[in-house]
NUMAR-681645 format. One record per residue: x, y, z of N, C-alpha, C, O, CB in turn; residue in one letter; residue number from 0; chain. Coordinates in pm, 1 decimal. Each point is the difference from the previous one (the first is absolute). Glycine has a CB too. Layout:
ATOM        nX        nY        nZ       caX       caY       caZ        cX        cY        cZ        oX        oY        oZ       cbX       cbY       cbZ  type  seq  mol
ATOM         X         Y         Z         X         Y         Z         X         Y         Z         X         Y         Z         X         Y         Z     A  NUM    A
...
***
This chain:
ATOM        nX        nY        nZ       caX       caY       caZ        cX        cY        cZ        oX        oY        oZ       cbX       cbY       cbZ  type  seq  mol
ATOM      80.7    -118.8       0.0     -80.7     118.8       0.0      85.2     125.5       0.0     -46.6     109.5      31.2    -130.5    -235.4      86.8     X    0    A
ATOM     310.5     105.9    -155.9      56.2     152.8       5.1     -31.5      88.5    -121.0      36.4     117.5       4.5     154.4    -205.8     127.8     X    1    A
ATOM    -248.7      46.7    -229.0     -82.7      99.8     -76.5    -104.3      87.3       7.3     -47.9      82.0     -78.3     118.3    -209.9       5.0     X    2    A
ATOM    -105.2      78.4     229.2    -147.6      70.9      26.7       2.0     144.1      50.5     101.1      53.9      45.0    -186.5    -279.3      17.2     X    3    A
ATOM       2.6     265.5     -69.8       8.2     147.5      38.0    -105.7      21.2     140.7    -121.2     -14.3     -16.5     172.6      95.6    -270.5     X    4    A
ATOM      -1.5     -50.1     410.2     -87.1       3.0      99.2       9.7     201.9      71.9      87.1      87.0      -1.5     -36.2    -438.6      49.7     X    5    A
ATOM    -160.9     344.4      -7.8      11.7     112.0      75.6       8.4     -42.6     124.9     -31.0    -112.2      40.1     -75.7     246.3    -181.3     X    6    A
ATOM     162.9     -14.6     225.2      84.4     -54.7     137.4    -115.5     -69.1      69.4       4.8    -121.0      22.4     187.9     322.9      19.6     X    7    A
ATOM    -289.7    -132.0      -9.8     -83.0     -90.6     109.0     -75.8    -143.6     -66.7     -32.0     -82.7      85.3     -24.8     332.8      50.1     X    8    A
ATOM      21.0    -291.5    -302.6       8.3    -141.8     -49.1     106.3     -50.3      29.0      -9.1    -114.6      44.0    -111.6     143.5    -202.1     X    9    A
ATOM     230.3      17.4     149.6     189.8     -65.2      45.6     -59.9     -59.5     134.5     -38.1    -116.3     -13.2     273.5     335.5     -79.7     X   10    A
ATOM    -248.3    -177.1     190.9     -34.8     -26.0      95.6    -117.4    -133.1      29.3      16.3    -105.8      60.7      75.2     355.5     -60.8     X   11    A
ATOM    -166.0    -215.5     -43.2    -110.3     -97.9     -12.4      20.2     -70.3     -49.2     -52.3     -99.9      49.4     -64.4     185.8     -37.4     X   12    A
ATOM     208.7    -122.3    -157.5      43.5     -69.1     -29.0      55.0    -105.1      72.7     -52.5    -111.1       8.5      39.6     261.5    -132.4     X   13    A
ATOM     114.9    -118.7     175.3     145.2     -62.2      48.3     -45.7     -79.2     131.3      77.5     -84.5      44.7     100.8     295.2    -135.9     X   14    A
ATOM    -306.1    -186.3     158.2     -68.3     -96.1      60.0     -56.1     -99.0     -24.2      -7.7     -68.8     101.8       7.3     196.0     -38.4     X   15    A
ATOM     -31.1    -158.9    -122.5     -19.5    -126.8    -125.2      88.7     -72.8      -5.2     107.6      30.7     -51.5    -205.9      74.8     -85.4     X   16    A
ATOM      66.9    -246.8     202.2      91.5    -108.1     -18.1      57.3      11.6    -141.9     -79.8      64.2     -68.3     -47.2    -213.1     234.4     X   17    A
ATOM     258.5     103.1    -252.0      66.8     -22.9    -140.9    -125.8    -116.9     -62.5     -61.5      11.0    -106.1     381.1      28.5     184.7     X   18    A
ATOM    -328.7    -117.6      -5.8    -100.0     -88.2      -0.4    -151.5      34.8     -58.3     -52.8     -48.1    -100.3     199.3     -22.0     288.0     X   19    A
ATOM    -194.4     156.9    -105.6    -155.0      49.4       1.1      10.3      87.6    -126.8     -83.7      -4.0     -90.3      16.9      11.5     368.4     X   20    A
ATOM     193.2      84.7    -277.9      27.9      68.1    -119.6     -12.9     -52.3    -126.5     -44.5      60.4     -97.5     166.9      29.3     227.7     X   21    A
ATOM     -87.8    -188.4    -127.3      25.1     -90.2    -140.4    -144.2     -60.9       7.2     -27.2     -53.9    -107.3     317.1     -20.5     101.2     X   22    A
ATOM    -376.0      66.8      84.3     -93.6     -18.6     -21.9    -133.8      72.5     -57.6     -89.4     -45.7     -71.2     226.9     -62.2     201.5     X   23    A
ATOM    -124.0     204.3     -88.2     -61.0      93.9     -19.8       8.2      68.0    -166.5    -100.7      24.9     -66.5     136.7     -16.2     340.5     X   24    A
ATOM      91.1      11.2    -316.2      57.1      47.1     -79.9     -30.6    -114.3    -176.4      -1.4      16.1    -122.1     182.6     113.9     378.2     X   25    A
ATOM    -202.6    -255.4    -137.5     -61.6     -87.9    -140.1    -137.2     -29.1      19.2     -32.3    -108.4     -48.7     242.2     -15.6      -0.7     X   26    A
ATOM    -338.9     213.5     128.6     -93.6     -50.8     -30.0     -53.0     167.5     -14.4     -38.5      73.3      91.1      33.4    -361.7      21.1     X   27    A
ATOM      14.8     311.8    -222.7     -43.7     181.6     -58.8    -126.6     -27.6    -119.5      11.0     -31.0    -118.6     295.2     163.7     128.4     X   28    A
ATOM    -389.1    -115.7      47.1    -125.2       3.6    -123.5      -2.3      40.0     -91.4     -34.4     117.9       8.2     -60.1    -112.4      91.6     X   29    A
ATOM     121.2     -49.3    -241.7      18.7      62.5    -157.6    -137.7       5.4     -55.5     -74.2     -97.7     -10.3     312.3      -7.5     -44.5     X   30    A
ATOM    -270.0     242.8      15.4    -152.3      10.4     -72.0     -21.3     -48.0    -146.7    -100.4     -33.8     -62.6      75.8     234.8     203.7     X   31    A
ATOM     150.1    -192.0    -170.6     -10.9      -0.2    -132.4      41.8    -190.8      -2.1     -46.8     -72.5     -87.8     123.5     398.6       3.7     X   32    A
ATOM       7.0    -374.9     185.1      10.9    -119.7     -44.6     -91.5     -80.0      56.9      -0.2    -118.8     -32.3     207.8     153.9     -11.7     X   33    A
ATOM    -315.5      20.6     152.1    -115.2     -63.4      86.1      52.3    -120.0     116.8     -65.0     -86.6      58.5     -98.1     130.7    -289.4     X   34    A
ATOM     285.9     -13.8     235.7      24.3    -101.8     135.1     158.5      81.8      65.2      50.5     109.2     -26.5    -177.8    -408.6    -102.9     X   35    A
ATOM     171.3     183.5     226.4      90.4      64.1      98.7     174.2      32.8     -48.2      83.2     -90.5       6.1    -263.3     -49.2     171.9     X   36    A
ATOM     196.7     204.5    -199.6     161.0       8.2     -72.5      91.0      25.3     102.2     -37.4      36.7     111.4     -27.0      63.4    -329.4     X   37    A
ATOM     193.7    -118.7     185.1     133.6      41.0      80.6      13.5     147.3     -64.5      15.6       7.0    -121.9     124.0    -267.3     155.5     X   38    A
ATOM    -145.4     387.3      49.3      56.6     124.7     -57.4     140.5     -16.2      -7.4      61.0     -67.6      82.8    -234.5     208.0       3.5     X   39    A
ATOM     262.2     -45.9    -239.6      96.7      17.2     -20.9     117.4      90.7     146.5     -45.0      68.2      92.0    -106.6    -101.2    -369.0     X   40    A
ATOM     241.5      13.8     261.7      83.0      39.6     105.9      12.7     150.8      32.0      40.1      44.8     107.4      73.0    -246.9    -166.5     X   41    A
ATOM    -156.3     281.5     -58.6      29.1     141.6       8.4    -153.1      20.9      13.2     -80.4      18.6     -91.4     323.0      39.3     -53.9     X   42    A
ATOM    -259.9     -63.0     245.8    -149.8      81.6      32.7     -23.4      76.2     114.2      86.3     -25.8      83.9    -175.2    -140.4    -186.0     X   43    A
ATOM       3.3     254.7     143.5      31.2     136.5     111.3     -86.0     -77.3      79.3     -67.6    -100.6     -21.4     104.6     367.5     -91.9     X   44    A
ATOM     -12.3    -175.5     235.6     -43.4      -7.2     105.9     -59.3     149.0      94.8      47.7     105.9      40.8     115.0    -327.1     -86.5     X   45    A
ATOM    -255.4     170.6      46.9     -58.7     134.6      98.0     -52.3     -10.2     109.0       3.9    -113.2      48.1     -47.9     197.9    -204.8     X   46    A
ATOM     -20.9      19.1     234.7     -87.2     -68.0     107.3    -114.2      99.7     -46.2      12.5     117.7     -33.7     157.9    -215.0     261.6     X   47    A
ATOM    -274.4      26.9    -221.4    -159.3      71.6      19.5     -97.9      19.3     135.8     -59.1    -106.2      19.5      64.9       2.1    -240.5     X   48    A
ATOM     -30.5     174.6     290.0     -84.1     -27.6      89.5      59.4    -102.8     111.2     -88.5     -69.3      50.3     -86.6     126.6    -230.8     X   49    A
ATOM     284.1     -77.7     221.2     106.3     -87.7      46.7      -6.4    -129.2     -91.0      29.7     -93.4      74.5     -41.2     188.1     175.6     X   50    A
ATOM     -11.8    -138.7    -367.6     -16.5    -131.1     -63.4      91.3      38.6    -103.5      -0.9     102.7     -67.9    -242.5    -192.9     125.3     X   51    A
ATOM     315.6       1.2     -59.5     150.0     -16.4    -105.0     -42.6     -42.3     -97.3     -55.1    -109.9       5.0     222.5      54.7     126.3     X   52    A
ATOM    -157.9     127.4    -259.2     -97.3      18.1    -162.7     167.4     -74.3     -55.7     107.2      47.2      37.7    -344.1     267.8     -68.8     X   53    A
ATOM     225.5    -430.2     -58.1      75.4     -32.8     -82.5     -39.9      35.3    -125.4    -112.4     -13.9     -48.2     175.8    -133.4     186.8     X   54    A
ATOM      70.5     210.9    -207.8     -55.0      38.7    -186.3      75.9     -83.4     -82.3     102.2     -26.9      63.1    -141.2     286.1     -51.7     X   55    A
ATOM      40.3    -309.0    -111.1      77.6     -56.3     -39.2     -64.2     -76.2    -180.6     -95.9      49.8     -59.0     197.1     -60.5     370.4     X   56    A
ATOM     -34.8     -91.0    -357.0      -6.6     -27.9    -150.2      -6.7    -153.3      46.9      77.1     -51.5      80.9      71.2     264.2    -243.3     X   57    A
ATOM    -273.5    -287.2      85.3     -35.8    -135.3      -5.6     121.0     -47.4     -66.5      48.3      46.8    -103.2    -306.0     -33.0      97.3     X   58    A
ATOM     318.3    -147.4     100.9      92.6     -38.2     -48.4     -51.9    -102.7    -190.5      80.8     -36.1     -85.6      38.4      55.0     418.7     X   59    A
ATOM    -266.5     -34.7    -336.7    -110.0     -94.3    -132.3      43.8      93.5     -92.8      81.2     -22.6     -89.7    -334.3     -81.8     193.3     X   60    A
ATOM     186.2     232.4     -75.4     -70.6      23.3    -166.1      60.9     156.8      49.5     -24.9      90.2     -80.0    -267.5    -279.8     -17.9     X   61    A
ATOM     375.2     231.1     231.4      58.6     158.2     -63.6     -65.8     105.1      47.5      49.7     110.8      20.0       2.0    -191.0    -225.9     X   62    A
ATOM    -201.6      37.6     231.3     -72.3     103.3      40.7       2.7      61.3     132.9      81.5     -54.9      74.1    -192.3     -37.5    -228.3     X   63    A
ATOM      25.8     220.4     223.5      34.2      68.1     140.8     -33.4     -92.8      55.2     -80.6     -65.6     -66.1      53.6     285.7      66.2     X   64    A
ATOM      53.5    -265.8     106.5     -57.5     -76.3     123.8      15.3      80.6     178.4      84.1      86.5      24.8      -2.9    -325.0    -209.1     X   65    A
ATOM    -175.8     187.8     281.2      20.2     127.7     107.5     -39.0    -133.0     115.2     -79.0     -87.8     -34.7     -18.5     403.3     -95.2     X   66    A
ATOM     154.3    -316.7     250.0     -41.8     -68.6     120.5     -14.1     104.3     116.5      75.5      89.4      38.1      42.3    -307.7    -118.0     X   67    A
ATOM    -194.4     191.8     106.7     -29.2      93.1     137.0     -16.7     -62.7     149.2    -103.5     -30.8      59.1     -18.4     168.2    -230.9     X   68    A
ATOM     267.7    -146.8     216.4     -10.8     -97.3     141.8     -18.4     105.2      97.7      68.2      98.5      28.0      96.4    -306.7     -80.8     X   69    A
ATOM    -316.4     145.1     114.9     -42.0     114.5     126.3      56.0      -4.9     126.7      14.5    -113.2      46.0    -212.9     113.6    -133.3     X   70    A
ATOM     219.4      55.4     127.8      72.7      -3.5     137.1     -32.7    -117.7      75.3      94.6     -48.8      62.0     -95.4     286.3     -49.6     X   71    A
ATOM    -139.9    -310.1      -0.3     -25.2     -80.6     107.2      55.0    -117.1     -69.9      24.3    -107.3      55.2    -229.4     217.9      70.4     X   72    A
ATOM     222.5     -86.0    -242.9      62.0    -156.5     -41.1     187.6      36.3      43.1      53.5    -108.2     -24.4    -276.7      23.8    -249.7     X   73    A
ATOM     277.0     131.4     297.8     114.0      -5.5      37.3     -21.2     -24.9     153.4      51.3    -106.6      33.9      45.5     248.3    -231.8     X   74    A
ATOM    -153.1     -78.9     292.7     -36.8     -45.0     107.7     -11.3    -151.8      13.7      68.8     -69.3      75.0    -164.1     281.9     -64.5     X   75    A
ATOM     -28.1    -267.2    -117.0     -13.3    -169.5      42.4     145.8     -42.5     -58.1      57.7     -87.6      64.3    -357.7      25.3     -98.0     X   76    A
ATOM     347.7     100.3     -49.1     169.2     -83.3     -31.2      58.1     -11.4     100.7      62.7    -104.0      19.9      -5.2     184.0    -209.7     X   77    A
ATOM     -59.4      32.8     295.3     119.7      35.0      71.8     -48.5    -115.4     156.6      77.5     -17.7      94.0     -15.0     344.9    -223.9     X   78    A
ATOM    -180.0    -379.6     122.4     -78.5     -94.1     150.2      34.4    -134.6     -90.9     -28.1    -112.1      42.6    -237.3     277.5     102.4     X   79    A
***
């Protein structure tokens, strides 16, 4: 993931995330255009919304935008 682009407080939120949970997460990204779950490409941003860490990024299928939005309480249940 050193292609990715994070803003400091996604950095953060990030980096709590098991490598593990990360890689998990990172391969189950909903593609509209391909209608099921894709792995996003490595260079994709990171933000936070409303405290929920917005992934942006490019379907590793068919190329197109893809976006995950992990809400805070799901990092909470990772972390129990």
């Amino acid at each position: 993931m050193s292609r990715s682009r994070m803003s400091p407080e996604a950095s953060i939120l990030w980096s709590g995330i098991s490598k593990e949970n990360q890689k998990l997460l990172l391969g189950n990204v909903y593609c509209s255009n391909c209608g099921t779950a894709v792995q996003i490409k490595e260079d994709f941003t990171a933000s936070v919304d409303h405290g929920d860490l917005i992934l942006n990024g490019i379907c590793s299928m068919c190329n197109g935008p893809v976006a995950r939005v992990i809400e805070t309480a799901e990092l909470d249940a990772a972390r129990n």
